[in-house]
C-alpha positions, 0 to 999 in steps of 0.5 A: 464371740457367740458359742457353736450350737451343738445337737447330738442325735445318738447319745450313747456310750463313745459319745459320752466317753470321746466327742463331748469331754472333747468339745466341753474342753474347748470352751466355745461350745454350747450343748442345745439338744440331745437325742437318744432313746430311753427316757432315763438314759437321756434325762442322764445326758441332759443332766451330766453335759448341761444340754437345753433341749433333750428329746427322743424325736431327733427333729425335736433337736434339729428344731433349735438352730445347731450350727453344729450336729453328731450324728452317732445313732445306730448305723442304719439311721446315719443317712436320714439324721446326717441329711436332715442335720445338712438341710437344717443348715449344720455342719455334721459330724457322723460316726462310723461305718458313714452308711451301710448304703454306698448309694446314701453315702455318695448322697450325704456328699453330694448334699453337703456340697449343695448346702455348703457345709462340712461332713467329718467321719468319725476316723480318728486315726486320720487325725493322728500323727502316724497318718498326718507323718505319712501323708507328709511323707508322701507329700515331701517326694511327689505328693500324689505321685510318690508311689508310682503307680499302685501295684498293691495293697495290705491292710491288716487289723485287730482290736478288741471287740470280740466280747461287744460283738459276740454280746458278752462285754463291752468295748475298751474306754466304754463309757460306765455311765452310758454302757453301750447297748448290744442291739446296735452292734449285733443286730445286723438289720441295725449295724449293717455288719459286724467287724467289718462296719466296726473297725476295719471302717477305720483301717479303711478310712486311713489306708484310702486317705493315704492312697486314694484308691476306690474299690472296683471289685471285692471278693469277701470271706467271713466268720461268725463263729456262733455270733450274730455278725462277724467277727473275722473279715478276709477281703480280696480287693481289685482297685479301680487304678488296677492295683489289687489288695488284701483287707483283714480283720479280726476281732482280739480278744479282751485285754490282747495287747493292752487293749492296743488296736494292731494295725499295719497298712502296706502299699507298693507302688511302682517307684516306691513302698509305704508302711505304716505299723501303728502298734509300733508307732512306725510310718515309713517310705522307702523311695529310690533305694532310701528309706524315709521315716516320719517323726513319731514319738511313742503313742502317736499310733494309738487311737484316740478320737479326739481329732474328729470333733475338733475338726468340726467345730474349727470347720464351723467356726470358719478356721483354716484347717483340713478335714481328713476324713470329708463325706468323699472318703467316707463313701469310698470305704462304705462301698468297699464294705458294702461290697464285701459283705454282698460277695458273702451272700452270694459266694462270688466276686461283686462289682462295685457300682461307682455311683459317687460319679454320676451322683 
C-alpha cells in the first residue's frame, strides 16, 4: 500500500517536538513538503525528517499532491493555509486556536463538507482517556440527554506559559532544535489573543465536545499584566440552550505543578452533574443519586497530542475511527473566544453571531 503524502505549513517548535515524532512512528507516512519561514530554520526541518520538498512559499508545498496537510502557522494565517490545503483535495490537520475569525471557522467547515474531506483540530485532550471515559459516561445513561437540561457550566484552567506569553521563556516540551519564536504568541495582530487563544482554546474544545453547548452571549475580563496579550482570562457565559457558565484561565508559572496542565470541567444539568478533574485523572457522573466513575489510570489526564495526528492519517487512510475534534467544534470554541476578547474591548456584554447556521 502506498504511503499518506504529508505537507506541513508552519514547521515550528510543537510540530517538530509532537505531530511529526508521531507520524514518523507510524511508518505509513511519507514526509513531501515543508513550509516555514527562515531559510536555515527550514533547511533544519528538511534535513532532520527526510522532507522532498522545503519551501517558504507555502503553495510551493501544496503543489506536490499531499493527501494529508498540518496546518500549524501562526494563528492569523490558519483560514488561508487551512482552505487552501481543502481545495487542494488534503485532509487538514489545524492547530489551535482553529481561527481567530468565527466567520473564517464555520467557512473551513463548511468547505470541508463540500470537498469531502476531514478537518482535525489540534485538541489533544479530547483524545485522551479522561474525555473519551466521560464521554462514555455520558453515552452509558442516555447519551445526549444524560444531564437533563444543562443548567451550568465551570471550566477552569491553568498551565505553564506565563514565561512564553510574557516573552521570557518557552513552553514546557518545547522543541530545543526549533525553539518557539515569541512574535507569534505575543503579538496580538498574529496570535489573535494570549491565554485566551493559547490554551483555554483547549479547555474549550474538551468542555463543548462534552456537552454540546454554543455560546450566545459573553461577557470577558482580562489581565496583561505589563505583557503584550493576556495572561488571565475571566469569561462569563450564557449558552444558546439557557445554561450559563464561568470560563477562567490563568497563566502558572514555570515549574507549578511539574509543568501539569490544571484543568476541571463542571456541569450540572437537570437530571445529573459531570466532573471531569484531569490533574487527578478523575472523570465522574453522579445520576439518580449514584455516582459513577470512569476507568482511568494514573496520567490519563495529562496532555499529550498524540491523538490528533493519528486521527488524521486514519481518517485519510479510510479507517473507521471518530474525529474529536471536526472543524464543527472547532468553530463553536472560536466564536466563543472571539466574543471574549471583543466584550474586552468594549466593556460590555457581546452577542455572539451564530453564523455556522446560516453558513
Amino acid at each position: 500500500m502506498s504511503k499518506l503524502r504529508l505537507s506541513v505549513i508552519g514547521a515550528g517548535s510543537w510540530v517538530s517536538a509532537s505531530h511529526l515524532p508521531v507520524l514518523a512512528e507510524r511508518g505509513d507516512v511519507q514526509f513531501v513538503g515543508v513550509c516555514r519561514t527562515g531559510a536555515d530554520e527550514l533547511t533544519a526541518v528538511k534535513e532532520r525528517w527526510g522532507f522532498e520538498v522545503a519551501s517558504e512559499h507555502y503553495l510551493d508545498v501544496l503543489a506536490v499532491q499531499p493527501d494529508i496537510v498540518i496546518v500549524a502557522s501562526p494563528s492569523a494565517f490558519h483560514f488561508e493555509h487551512a482552505k487552501a490545503a481543502l481545495l487542494a483535495g488534503a485532509h487538514v490537520l489545524v492547530e489551535k486556536p482553529f481561527t481567530i475569525n468565527s466567520q473564517d471557522a464555520w467557512e473551513l467547515d463548511r468547505i470541508a463538507s463540500q470537498v469531502g474531506r476531514q478537518i482535525v483540530v489540534s485538541f489533544g485532550h479530547n483524545f485522551r482517556p479522561i474525555v473519551l471515559g466521560a464521554r462514555a459516561l455520558l453515552d452509558d445513561h442516555g447519551g445526549a440527554d444524560a444531564l437533563g437540561v444543562i443548567e451550568s457550566m465551570s471550566v477552569s484552567m491553568s498551565s505553564g506559559t506565563r514565561a512564553l506569553l510574557s516573552n521570557t521563556g518557552a513552553y514546557p516540551k518545547a522543541s530545543t532544535e526549533t525553539p518557539p519564536d515569541s512574535a507569534t504568541w505575543i503579538d496580538p495582530a498574529l496570535s489573535g489573543g494570549g491565554y485566551g487563544q493559547a490554551q483555554l482554546s483547549h479547555a474549550l474544545g474538551a468542555a463543548l465536545y462534552l456537552t454540546g453547548l454554543r455560546a450566545a452571549e459573553v461577557y470577558a475580563l482580562m489581565s496583561a499584566l505589563g505583557s503584550g496579550v493576556e495572561l488571565n482570562d475571566s469569561i462569563v457565559v450564557r449558552y444558546d440552550d439557557g445554561a450559563i457558565g464561568t470560563v477562567s484561565g490563568t497563566s502558572a508559572h514555570p515549574g507549578y505543578w511539574n509543568e501539569r496542565d490544571l484543568l476541571h470541567i463542571r456541569v450540572v444539568g437537570s437530571r445529573a452533574q459531570l466532573d471531569v478533574e484531569f490533574e487527578r485523572d478523575h472523570a465522574a457522573l453522579h445520576v439518580d443519586g449514584v455516582t459513577y466513575e470512569a476507568s482511568l489510570a494514573e496520567g490519563d489526564g495529562r496532555y499529550d497530542c498524540i491523538g490528533p495526528p493519528n486521527a488524521l492519517a486514519d481518517l485519510a487512510l479510510g479507517l473507521t475511527v471518530t474525529n474529536h475534534a471536526p472543524a464543527e467544534l472547532g468553530a463553536r470554541t472560536v466564536e466563543l473566544l472571539e466574543a471574549a476578547y471583543a466584550s474586552v474591548r468594549t466593556g460590555m456584554p457581546v452577542a455572539v453571531a451564530l453564523s455556522g447556521e446560516e453558513a
